[in-house]
C-alpha angles and dihedrals in degrees: 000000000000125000123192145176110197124029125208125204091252092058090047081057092048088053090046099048087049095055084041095245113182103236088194084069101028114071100219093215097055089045092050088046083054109043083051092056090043096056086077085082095048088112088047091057101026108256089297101158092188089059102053082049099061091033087058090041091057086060096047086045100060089023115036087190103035098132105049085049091046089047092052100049087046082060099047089244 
């Protein structure tokens, strides 16, 4: 297992890859700002970095924009 403290775009991509997200679809910035906001949970699902990425991908999914919109409410935007 990899733990990690910071995460790049390139590394988002590598995850994403990994788990076969379409990029034509993803918007890789929205997916590397979430993954980012997901690692917050890495201790909840045991550093798995595979995890936090679908679990990123199943809001982007509903919500192409979930994390701007999530960003913006934490900071009372």
């Amino acid at each position: 297992m990899v733990r990690v403290s910071k995460v790049s775009k390139s590394m988002a991509r590598f995850i994403g890859d990994e788990l076969g997200v379409n990029w034509d679809i993803i918007d890789i910035d929205q997916f590397t700002k979430g993954f980012k906001m997901e690692m917050e949970h890495s201790g909840s699902v045991g550093g798995d970095l595979d995890l936090i990425g679908l679990i990123t991908l199943d809001h982007l999914r509903e919500h192409p924009d979930y994390y701007t919109k999530l960003e913006s409410m934490e900071s009372g935007r």
